[in-house]
PAMI-733437 format. One record per residue: x, y, z of N, C-alpha, C in turn; residue in one letter. Coordinates in steps of 0.05 Angstrom, whole numbers, plus 5000, padded with zeros to 4 digits. Layout:
BEGIN
<n_X X&n_Y Y&n_Z Z&ca_X X&ca_Y Y&ca_Z Z&c_X X&c_Y Y&c_Z Z&rest A>
...
! end
This chain:
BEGIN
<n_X 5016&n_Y 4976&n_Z 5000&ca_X 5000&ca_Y 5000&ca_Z 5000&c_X 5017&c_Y 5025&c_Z 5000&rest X>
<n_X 5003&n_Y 5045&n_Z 4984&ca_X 5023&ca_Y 5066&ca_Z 4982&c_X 5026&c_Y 5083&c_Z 4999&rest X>
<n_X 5006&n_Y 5083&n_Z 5025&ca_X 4997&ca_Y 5098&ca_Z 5046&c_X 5031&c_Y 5097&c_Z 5067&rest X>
<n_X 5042&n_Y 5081&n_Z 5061&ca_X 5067&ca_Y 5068&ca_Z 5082&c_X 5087&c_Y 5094&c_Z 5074&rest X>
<n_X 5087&n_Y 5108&n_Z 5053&ca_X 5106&ca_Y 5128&ca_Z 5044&c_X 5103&c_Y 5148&c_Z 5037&rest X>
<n_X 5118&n_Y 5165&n_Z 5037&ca_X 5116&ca_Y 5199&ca_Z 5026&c_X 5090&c_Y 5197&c_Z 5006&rest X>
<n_X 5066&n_Y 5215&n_Z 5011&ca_X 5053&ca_Y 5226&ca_Z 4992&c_X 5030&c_Y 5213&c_Z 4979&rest X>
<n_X 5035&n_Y 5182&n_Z 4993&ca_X 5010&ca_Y 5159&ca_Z 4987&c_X 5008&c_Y 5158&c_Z 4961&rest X>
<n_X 5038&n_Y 5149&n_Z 4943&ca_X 5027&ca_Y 5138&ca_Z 4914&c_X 5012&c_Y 5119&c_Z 4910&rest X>
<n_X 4997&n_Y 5121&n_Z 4881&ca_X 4967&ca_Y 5103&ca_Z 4873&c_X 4988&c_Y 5077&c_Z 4875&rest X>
<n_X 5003&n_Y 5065&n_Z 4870&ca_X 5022&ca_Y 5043&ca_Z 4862&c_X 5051&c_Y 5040&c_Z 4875&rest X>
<n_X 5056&n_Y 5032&n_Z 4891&ca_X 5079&ca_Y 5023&ca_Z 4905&c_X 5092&c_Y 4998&c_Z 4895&rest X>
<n_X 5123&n_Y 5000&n_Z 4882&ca_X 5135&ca_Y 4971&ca_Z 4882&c_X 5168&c_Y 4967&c_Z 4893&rest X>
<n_X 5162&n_Y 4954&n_Z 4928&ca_X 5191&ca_Y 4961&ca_Z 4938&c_X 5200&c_Y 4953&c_Z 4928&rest X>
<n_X 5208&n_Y 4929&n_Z 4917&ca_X 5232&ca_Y 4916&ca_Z 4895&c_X 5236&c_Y 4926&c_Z 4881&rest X>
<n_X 5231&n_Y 4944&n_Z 4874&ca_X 5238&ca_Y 4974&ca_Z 4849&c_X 5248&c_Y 4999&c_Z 4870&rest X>
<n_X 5238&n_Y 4994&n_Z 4892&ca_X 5231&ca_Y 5026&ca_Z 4912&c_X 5230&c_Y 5045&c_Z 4884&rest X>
<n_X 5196&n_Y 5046&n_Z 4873&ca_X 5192&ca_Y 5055&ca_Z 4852&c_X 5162&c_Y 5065&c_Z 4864&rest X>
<n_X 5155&n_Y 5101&n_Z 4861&ca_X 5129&ca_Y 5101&ca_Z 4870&c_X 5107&c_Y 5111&c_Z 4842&rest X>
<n_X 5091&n_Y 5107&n_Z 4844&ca_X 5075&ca_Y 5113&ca_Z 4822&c_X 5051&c_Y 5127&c_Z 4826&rest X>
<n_X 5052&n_Y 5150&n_Z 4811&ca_X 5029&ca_Y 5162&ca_Z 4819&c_X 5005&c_Y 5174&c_Z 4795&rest X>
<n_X 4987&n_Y 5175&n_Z 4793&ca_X 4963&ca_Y 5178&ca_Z 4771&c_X 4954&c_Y 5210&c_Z 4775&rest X>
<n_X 4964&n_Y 5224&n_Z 4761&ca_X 4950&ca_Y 5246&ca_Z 4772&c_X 4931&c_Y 5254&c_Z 4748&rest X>
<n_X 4909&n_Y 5259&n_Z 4755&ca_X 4880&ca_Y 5279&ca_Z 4746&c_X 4893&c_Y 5299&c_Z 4727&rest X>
<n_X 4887&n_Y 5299&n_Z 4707&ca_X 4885&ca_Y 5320&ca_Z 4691&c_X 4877&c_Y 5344&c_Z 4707&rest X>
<n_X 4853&n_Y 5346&n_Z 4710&ca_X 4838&ca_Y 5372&ca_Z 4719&c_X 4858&c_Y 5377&c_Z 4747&rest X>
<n_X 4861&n_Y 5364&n_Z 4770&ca_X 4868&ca_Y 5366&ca_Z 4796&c_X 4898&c_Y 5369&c_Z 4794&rest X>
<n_X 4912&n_Y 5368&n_Z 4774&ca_X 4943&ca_Y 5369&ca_Z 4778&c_X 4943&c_Y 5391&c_Z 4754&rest X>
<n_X 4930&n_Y 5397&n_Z 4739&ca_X 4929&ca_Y 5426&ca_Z 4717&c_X 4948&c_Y 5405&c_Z 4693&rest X>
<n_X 4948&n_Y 5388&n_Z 4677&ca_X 4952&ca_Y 5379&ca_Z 4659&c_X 4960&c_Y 5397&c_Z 4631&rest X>
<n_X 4990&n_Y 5397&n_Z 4622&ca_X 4987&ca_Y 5420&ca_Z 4595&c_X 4976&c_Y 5406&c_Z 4575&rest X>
<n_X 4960&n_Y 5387&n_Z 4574&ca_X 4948&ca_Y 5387&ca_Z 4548&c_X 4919&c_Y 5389&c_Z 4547&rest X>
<n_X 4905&n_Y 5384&n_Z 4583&ca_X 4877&ca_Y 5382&ca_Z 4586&c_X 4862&c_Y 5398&c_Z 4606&rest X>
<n_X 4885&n_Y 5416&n_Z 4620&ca_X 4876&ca_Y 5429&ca_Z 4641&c_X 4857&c_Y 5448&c_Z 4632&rest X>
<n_X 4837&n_Y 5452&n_Z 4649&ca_X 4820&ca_Y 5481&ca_Z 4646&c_X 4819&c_Y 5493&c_Z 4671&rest X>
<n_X 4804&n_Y 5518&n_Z 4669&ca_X 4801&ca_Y 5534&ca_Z 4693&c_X 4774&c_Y 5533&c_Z 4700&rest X>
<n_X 4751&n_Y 5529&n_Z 4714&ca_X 4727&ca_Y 5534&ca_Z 4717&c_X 4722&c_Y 5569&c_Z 4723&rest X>
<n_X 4703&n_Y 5576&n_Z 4708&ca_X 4696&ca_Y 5594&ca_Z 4697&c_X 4686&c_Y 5616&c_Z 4724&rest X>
<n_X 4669&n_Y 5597&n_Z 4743&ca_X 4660&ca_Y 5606&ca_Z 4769&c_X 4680&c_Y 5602&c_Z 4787&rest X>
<n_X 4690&n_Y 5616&n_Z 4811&ca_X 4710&ca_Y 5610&ca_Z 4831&c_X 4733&c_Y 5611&c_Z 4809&rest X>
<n_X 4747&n_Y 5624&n_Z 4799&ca_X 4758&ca_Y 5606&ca_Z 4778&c_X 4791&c_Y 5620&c_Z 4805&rest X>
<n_X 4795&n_Y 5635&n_Z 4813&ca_X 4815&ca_Y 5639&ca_Z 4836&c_X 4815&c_Y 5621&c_Z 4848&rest X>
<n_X 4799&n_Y 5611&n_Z 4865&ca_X 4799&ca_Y 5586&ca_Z 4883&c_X 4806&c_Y 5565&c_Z 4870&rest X>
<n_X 4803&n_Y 5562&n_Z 4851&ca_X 4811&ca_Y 5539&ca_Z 4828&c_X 4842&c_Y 5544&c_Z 4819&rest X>
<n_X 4855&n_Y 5556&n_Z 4821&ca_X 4869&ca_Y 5563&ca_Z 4808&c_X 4899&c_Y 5563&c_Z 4828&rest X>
<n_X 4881&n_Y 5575&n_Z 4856&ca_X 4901&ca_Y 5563&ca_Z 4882&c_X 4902&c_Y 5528&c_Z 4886&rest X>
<n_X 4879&n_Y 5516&n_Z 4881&ca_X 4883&ca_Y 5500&ca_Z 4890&c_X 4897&c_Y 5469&c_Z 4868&rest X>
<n_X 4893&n_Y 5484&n_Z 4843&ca_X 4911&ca_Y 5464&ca_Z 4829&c_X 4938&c_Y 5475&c_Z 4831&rest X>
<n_X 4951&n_Y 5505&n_Z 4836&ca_X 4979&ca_Y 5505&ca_Z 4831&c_X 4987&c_Y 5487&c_Z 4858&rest X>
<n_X 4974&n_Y 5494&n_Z 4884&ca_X 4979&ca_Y 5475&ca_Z 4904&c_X 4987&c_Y 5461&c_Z 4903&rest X>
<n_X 4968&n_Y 5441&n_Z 4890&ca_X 4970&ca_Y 5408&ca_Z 4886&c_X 4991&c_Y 5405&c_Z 4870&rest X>
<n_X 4993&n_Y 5417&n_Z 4857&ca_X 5026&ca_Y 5417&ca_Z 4834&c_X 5051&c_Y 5427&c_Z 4856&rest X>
<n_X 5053&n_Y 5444&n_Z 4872&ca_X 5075&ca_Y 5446&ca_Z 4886&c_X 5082&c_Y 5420&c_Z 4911&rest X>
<n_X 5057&n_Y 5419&n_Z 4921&ca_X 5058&ca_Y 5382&ca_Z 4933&c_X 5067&c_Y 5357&c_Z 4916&rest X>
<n_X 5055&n_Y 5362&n_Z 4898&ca_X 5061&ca_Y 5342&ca_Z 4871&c_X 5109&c_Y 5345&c_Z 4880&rest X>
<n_X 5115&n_Y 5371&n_Z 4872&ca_X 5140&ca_Y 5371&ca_Z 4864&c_X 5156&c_Y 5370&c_Z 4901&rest X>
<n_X 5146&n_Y 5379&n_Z 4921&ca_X 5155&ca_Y 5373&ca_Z 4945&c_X 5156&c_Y 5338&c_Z 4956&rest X>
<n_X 5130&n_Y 5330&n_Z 4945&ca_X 5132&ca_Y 5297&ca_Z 4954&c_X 5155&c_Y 5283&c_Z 4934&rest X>
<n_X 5155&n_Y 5287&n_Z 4900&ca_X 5174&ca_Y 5282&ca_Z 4895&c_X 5205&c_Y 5286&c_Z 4898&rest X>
<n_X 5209&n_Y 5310&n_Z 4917&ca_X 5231&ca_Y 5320&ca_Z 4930&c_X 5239&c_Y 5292&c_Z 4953&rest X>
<n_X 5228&n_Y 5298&n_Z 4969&ca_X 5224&ca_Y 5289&ca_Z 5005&c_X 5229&c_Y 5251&c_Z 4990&rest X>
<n_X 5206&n_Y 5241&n_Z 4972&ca_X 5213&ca_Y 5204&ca_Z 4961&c_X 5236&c_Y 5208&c_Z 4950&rest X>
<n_X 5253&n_Y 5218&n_Z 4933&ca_X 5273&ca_Y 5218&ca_Z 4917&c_X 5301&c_Y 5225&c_Z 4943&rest X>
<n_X 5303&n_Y 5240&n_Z 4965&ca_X 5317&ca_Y 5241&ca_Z 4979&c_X 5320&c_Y 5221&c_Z 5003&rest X>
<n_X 5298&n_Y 5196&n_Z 5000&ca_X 5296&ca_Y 5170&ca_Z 5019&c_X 5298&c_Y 5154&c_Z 5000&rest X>
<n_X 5314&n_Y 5155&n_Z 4978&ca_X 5327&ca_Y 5141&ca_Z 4955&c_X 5297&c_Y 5134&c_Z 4939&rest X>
<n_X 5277&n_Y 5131&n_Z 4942&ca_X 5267&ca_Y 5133&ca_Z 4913&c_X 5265&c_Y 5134&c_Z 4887&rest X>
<n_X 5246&n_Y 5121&n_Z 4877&ca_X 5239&ca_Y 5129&ca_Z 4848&c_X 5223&c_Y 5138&c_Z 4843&rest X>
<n_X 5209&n_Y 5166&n_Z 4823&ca_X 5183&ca_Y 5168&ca_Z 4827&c_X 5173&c_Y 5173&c_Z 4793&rest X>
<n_X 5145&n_Y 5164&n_Z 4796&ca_X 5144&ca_Y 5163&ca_Z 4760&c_X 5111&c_Y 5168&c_Z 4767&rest X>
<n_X 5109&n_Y 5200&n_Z 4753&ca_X 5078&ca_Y 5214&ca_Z 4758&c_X 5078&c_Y 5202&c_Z 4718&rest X>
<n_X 5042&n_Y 5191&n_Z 4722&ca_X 5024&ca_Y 5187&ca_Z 4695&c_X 5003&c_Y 5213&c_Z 4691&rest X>
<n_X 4990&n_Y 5218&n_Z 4673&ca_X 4973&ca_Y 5237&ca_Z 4668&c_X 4948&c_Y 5219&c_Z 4674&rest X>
<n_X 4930&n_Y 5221&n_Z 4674&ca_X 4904&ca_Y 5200&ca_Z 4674&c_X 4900&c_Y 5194&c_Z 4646&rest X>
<n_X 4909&n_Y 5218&n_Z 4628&ca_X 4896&ca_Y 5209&ca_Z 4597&c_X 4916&c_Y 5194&c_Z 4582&rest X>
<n_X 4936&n_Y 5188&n_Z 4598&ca_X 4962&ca_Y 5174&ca_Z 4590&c_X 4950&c_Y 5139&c_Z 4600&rest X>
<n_X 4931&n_Y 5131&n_Z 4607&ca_X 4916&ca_Y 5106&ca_Z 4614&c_X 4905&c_Y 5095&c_Z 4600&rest X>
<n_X 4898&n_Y 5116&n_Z 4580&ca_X 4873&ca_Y 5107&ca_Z 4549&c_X 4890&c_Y 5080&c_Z 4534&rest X>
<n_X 4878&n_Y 5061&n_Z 4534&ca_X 4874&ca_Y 5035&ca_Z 4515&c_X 4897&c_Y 5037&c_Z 4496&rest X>
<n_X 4896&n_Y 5069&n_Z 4485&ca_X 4908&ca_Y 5075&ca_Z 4453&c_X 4939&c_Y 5078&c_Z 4462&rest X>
<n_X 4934&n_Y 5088&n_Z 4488&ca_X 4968&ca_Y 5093&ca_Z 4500&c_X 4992&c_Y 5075&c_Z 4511&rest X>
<n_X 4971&n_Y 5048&n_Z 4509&ca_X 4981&ca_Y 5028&ca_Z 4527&c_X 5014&c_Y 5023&c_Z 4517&rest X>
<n_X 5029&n_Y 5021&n_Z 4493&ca_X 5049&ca_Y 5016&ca_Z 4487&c_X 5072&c_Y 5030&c_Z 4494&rest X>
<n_X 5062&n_Y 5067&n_Z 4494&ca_X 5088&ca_Y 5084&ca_Z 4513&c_X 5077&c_Y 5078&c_Z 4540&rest X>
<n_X 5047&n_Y 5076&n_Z 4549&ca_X 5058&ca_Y 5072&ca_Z 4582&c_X 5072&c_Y 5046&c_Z 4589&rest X>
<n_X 5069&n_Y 5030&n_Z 4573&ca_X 5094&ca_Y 5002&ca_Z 4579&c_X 5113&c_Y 5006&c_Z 4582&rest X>
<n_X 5116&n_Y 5022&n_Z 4555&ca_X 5150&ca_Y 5025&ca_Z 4551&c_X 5161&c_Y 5049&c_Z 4578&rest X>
<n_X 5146&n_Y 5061&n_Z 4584&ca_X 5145&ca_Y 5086&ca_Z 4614&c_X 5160&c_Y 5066&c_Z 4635&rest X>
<n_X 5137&n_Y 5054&n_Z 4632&ca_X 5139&ca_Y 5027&ca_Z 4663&c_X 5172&c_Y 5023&c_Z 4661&rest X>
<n_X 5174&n_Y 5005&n_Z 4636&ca_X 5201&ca_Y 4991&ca_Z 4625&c_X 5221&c_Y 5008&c_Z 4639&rest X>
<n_X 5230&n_Y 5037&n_Z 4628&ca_X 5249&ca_Y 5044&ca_Z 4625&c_X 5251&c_Y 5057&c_Z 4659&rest X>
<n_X 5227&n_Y 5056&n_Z 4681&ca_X 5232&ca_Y 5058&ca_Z 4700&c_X 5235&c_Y 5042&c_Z 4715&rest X>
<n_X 5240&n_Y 5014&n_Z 4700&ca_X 5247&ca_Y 4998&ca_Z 4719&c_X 5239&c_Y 4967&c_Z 4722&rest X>
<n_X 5214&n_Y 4968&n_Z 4719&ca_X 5193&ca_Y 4946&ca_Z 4714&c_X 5193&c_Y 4925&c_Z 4693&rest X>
<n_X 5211&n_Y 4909&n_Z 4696&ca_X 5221&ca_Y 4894&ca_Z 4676&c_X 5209&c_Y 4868&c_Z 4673&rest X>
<n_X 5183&n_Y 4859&n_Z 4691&ca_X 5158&ca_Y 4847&ca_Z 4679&c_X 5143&c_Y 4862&c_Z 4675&rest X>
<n_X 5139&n_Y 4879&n_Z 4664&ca_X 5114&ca_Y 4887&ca_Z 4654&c_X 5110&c_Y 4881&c_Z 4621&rest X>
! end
């Protein structure tokens, strides 16, 4: 469980000490999918850079307790993507996949 380490990645593999994390388009501000909501759009706007500066602090704090860390987009999951996210996995490590 990923709860045991910095930042609660979606996917933990200690035999890699490799963490994996899925982040939301919308909730992490994605450059290819992010939007702003139109209402609140300040409050929105604090709260995804937020989540992006946590995003780059947890990767700080796992990578300095020797870590690995490997952030996915969510739209990087699609069916159509499956051969670079393999090859993602691969080159981070994951040599059954």
């Amino acid at each position: 469980r990923g709860s045991e380490i910095t930042g609660r990645p979606d996917f933990v593999f200690h035999q890699f000490k490799l963490a994996v994390f899925v982040d939301g388009c919308f909730w992490h501000g994605c450059p290819k999918h992010a939007t702003t909501p139109k209402t609140n759009a300040a409050f929105w706007l604090a709260k995804i850079t937020g989540n992006q500066a946590r995003d780059r602090r947890v990767n700080r704090l796992l990578r300095a307790q020797g870590w690995r860390v490997l952030r996915i987009w969510e739209h990087e999951l699609a069916r159509k993507r499956a051969p670079q996210l393999v090859a993602r996995l691969r080159r981070a490590g994951l040599t059954s996949v």
